[in-house]
MDAnalysis code that builds the backbone (N, CA, C; Angstrom):
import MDAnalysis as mda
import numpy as np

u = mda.Universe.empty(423, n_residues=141, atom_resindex=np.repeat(np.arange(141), 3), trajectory=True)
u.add_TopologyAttr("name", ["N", "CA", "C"] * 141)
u.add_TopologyAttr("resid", np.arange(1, 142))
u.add_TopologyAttr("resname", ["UNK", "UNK", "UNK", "UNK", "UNK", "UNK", "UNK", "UNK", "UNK", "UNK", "UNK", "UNK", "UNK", "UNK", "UNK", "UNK", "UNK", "UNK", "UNK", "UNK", "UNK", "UNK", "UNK", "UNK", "UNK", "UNK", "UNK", "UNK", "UNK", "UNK", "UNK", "UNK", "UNK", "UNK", "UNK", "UNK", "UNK", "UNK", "UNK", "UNK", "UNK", "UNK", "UNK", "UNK", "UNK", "UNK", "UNK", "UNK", "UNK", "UNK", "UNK", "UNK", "UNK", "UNK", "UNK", "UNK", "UNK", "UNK", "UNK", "UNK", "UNK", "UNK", "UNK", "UNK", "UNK", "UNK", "UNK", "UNK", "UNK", "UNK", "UNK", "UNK", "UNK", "UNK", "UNK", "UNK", "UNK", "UNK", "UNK", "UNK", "UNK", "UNK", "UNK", "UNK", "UNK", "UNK", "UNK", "UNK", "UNK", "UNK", "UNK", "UNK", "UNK", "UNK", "UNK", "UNK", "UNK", "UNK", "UNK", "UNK", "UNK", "UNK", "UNK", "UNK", "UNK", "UNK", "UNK", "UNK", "UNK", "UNK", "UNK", "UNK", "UNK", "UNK", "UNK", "UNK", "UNK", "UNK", "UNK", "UNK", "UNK", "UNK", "UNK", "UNK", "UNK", "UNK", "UNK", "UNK", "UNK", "UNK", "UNK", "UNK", "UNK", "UNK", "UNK", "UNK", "UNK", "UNK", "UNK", "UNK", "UNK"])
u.atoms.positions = np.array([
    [0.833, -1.179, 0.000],
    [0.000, 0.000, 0.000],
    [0.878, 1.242, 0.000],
    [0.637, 1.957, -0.914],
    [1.190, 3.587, -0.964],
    [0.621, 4.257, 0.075],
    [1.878, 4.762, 0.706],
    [0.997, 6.016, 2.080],
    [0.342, 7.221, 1.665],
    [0.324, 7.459, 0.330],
    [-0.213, 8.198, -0.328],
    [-2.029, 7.897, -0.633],
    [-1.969, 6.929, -0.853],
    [-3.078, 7.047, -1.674],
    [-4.013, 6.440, -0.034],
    [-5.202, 6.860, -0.804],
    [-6.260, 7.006, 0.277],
    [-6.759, 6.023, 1.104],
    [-7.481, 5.827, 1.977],
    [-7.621, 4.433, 2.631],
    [-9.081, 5.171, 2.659],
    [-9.917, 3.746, 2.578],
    [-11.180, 4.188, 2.463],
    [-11.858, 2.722, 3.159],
    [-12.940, 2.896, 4.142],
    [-13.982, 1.515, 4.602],
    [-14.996, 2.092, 3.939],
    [-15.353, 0.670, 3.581],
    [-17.023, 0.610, 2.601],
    [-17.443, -0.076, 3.312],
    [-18.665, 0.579, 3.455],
    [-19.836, -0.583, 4.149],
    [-20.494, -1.757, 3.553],
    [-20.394, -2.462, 4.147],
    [-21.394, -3.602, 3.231],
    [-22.552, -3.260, 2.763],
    [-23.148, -2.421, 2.937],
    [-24.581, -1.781, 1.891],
    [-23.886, -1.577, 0.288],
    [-22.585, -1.129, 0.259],
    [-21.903, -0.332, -0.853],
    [-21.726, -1.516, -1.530],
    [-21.335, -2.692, -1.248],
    [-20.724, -3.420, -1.471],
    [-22.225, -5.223, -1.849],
    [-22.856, -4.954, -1.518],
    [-24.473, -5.501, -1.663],
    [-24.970, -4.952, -2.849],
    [-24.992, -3.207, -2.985],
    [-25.843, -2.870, -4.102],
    [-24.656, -3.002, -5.127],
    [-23.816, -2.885, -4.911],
    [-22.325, -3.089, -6.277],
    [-22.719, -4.620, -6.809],
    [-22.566, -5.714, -5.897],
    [-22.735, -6.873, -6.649],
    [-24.232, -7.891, -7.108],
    [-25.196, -6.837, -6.393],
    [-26.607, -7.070, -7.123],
    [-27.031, -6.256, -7.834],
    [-26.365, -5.176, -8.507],
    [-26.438, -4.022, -9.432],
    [-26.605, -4.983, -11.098],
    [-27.754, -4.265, -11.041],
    [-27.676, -5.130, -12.722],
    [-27.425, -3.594, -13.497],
    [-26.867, -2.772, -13.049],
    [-27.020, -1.315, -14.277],
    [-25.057, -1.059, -13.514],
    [-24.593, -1.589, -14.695],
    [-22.845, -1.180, -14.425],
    [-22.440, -0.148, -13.953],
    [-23.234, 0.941, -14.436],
    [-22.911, 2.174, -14.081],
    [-23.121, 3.145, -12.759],
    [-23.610, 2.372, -11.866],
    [-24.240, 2.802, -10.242],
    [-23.021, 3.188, -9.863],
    [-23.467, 3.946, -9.273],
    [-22.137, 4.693, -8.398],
    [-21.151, 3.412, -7.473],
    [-22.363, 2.711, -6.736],
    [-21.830, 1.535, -5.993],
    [-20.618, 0.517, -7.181],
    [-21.572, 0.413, -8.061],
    [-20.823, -0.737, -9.060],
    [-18.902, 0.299, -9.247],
    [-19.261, 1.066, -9.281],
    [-17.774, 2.266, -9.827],
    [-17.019, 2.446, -8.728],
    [-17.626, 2.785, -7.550],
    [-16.746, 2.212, -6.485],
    [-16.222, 1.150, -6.208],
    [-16.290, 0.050, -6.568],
    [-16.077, -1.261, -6.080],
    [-14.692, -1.306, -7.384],
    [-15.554, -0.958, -8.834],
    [-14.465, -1.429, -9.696],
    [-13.144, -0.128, -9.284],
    [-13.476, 1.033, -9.035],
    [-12.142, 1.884, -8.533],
    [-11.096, 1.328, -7.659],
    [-11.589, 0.183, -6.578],
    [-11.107, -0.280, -5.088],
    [-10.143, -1.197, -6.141],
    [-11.002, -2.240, -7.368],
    [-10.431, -3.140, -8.464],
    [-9.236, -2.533, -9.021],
    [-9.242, -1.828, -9.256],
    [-8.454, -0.616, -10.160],
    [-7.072, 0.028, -9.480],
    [-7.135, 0.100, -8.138],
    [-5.887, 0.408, -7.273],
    [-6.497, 2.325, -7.001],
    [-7.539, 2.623, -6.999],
    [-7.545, 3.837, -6.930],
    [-7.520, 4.740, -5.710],
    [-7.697, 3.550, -4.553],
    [-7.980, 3.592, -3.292],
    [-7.428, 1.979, -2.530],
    [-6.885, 2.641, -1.577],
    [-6.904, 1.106, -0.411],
    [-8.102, 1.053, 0.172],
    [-8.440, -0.273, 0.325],
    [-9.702, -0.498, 0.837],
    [-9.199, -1.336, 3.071],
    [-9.792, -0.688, 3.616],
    [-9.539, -0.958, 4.774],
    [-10.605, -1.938, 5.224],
    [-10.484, -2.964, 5.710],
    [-11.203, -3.800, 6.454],
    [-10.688, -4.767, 7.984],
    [-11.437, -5.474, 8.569],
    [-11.184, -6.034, 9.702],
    [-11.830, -7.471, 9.686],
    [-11.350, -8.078, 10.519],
    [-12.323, -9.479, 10.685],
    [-13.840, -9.587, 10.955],
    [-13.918, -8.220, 11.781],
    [-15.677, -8.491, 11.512],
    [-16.274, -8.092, 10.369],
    [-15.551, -6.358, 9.842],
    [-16.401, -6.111, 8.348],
    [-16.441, -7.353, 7.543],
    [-15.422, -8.346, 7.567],
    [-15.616, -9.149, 6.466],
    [-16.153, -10.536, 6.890],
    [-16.205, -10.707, 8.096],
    [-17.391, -11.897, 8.209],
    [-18.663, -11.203, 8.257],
    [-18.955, -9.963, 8.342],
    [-20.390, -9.784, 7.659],
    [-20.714, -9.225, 6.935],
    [-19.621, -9.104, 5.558],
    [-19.309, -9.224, 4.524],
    [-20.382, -10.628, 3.649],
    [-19.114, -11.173, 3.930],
    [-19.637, -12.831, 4.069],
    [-21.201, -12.996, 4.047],
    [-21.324, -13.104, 5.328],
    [-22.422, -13.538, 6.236],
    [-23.786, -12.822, 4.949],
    [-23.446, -11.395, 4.758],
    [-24.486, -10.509, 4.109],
    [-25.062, -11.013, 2.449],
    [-23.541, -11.007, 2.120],
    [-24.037, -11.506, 0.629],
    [-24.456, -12.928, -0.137],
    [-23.737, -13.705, 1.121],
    [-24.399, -15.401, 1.225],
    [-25.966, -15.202, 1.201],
    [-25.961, -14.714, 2.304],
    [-27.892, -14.355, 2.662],
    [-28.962, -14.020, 1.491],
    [-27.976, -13.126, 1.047],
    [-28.435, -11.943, -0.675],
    [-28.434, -13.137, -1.501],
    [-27.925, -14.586, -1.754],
    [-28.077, -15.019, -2.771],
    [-26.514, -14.896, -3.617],
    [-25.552, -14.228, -3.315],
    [-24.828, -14.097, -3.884],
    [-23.605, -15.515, -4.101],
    [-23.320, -15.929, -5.413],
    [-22.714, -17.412, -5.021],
    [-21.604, -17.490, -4.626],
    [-21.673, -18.770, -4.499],
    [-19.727, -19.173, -3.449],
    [-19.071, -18.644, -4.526],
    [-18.695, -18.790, -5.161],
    [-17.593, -18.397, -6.317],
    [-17.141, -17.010, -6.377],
    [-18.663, -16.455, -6.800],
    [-18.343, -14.866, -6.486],
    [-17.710, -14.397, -5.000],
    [-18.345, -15.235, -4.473],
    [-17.649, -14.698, -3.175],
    [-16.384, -15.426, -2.606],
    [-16.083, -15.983, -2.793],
    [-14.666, -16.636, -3.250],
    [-13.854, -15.371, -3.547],
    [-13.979, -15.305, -4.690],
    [-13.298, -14.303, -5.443],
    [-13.018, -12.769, -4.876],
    [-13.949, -12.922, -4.357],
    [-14.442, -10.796, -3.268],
    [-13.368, -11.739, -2.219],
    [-13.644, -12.384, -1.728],
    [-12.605, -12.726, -0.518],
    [-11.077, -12.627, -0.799],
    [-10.466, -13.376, -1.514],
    [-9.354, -13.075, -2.276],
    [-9.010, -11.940, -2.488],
    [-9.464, -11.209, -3.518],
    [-9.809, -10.031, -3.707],
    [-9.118, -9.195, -2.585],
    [-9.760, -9.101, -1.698],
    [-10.091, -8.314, -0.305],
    [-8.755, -8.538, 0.610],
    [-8.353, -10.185, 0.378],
    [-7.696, -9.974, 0.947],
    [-6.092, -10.094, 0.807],
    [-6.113, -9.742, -0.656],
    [-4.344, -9.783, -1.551],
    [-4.232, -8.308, -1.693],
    [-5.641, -7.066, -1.577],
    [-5.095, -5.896, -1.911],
    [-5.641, -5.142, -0.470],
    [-6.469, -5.634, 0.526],
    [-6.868, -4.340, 1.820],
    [-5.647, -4.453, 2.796],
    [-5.633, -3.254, 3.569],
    [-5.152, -3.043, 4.884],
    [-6.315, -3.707, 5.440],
    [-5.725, -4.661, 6.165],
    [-5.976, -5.389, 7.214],
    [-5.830, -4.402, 8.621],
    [-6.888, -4.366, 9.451],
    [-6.766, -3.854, 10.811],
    [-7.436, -4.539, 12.250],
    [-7.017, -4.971, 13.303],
    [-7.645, -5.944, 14.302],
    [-8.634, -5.935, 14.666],
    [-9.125, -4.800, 14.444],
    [-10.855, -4.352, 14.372],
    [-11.264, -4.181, 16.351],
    [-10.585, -3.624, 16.728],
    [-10.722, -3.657, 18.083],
    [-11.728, -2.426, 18.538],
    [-12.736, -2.476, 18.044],
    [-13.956, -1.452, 17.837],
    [-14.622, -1.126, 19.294],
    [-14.794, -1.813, 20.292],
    [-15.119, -1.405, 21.402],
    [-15.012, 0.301, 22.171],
    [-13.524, 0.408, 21.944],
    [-13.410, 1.461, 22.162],
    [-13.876, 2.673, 21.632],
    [-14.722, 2.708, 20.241],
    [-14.656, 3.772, 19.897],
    [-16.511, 3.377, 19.155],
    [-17.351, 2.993, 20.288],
    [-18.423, 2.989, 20.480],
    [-19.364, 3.738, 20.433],
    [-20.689, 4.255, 19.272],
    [-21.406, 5.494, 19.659],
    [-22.805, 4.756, 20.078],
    [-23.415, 5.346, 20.806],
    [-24.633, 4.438, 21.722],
    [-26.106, 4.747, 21.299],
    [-25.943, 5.960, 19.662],
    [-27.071, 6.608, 19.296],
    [-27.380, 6.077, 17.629],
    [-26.430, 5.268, 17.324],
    [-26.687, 4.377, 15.981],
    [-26.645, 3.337, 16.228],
    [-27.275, 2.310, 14.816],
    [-27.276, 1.231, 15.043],
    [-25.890, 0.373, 15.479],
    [-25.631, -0.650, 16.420],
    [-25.050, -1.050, 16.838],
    [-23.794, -1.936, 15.834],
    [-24.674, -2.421, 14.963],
    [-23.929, -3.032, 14.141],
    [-22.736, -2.146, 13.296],
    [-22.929, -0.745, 12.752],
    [-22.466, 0.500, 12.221],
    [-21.347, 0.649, 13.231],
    [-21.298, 0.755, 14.659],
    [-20.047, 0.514, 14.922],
    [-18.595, 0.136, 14.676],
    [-18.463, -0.813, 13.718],
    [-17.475, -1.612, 13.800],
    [-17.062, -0.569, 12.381],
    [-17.600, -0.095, 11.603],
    [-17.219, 0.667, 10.532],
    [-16.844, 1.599, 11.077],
    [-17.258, 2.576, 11.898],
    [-16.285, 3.654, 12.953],
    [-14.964, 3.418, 13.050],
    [-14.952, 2.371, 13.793],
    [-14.546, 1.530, 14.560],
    [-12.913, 1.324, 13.371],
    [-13.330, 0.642, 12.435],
    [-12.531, 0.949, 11.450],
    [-11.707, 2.004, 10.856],
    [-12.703, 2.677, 10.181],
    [-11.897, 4.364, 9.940],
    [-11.319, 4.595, 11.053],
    [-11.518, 4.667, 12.301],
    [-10.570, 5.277, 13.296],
    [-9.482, 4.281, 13.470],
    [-9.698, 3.600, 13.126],
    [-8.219, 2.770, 13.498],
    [-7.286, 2.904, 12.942],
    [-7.835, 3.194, 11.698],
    [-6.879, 2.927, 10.425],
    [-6.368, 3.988, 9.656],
    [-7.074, 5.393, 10.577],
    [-7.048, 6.911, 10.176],
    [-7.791, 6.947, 8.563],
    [-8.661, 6.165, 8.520],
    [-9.467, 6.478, 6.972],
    [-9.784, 7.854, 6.371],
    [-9.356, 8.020, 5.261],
    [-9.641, 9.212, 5.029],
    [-11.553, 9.416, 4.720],
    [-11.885, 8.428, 4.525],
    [-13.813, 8.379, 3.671],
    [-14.052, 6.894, 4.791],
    [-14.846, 7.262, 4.728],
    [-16.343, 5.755, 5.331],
    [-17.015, 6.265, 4.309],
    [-17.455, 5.157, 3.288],
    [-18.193, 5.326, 2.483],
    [-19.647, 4.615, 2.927],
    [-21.002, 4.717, 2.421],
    [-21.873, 4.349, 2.914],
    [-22.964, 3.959, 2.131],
    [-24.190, 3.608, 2.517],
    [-25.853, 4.179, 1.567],
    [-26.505, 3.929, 2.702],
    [-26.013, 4.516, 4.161],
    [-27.116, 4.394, 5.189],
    [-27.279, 5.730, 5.620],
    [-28.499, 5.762, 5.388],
    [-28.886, 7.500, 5.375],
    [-29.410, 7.275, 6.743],
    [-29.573, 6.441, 7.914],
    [-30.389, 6.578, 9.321],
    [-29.109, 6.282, 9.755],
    [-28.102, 5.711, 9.782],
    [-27.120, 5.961, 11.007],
    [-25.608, 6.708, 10.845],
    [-25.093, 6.079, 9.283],
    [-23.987, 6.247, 9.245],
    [-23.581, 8.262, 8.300],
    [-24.298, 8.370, 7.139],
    [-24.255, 9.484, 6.398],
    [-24.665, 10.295, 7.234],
    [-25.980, 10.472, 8.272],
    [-26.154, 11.739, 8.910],
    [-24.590, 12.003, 9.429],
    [-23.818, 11.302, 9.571],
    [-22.917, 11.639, 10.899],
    [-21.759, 12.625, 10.383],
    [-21.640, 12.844, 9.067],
    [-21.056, 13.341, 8.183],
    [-19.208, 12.881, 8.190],
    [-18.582, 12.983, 9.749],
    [-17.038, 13.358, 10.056],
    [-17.285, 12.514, 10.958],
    [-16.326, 11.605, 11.266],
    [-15.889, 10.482, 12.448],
    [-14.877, 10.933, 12.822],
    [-13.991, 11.595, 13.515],
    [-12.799, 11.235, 14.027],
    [-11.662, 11.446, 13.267],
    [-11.816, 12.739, 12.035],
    [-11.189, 12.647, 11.291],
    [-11.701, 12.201, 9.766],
    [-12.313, 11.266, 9.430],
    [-13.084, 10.624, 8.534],
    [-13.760, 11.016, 7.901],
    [-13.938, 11.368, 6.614],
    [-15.415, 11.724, 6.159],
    [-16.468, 10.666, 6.017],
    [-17.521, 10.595, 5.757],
    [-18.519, 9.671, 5.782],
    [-19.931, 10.346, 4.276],
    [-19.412, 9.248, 3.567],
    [-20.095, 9.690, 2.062],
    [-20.793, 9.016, 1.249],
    [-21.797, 9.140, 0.850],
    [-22.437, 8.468, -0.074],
    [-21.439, 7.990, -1.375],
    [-21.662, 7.003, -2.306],
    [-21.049, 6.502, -3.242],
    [-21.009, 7.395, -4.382],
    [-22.118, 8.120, -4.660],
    [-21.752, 9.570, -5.586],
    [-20.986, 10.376, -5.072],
    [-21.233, 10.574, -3.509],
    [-19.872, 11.817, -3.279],
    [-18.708, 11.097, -3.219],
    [-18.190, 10.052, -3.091],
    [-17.102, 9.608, -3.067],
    [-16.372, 9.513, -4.535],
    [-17.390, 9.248, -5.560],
    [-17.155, 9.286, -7.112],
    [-16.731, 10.857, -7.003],
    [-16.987, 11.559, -6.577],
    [-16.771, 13.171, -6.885],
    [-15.610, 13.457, -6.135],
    [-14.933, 12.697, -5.030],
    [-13.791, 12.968, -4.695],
    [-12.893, 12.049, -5.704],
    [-12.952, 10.681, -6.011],
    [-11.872, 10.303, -7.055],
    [-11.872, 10.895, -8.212],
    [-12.713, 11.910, -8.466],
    [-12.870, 12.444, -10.067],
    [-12.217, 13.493, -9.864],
])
């Protein structure tokens, strides 16, 4: 990873509508292929990605594909221990935590999102911005 280039956590919403996107061109789908692309480091932890996992199994999405996102995920992300406890907010959903939880660990520059009830109101974490998948297209552009 270049210390340069950006570190970014995607939520698994981003990452759900990217690979059940039947229209290529969704902002979600362009994020995902940018992360493909080297345009960004993608930051994750052991829990984002067992409910990672856990999410898109559920969705229908097949072993293979997800095979592949796993790999994927884990020959090009910063890896971080995900030790999220500490940095706990008690007024969103609980699960949204661990994506905090993330960016702060990992000094993320974006939490990217499509949760308009816990995570996008919050705008700034700790340093972090927190953005919808169009505004994040408007910062790599």
């Amino acid at each position: 990873m270049t210390e340069n280039r950006l570190k970014v956590v995607i939520d698994t919403s981003v990452f759900i509508a990217a690979l059940l996107s039947k229209n290529p061109t969704s902002a979600a789908v362009r994020i995902v292929d940018c992360w493909s692309n080297g345009q960004y480091t993608l930051v994750t932890s052991p829990q984002l990605l067992m409910e990672l996992v856990v999410v898109l199994s559920r969705r229908g999405v097949s072993a293979k594909k997800l095979q592949d996102l796993v790999a994927a995920i884990a020959k090009t992300s910063l890896f971080i221990p995900g030790a999220y406890e500490a940095t706990r907010l008690d007024h969103i959903d609980p699960n949204d935590n661990m994506f905090l939880a993330a960016a702060y660990e990992a000094k993320a520059n974006y939490l990217v999102s499509l949760d308009t009830q816990s995570l996008l109101p919050i705008k700034y974490y700790h340093g972090t911005q927190i953005l919808s998948p169009a505004q994040f297209l408007d910062v790599l552009n």
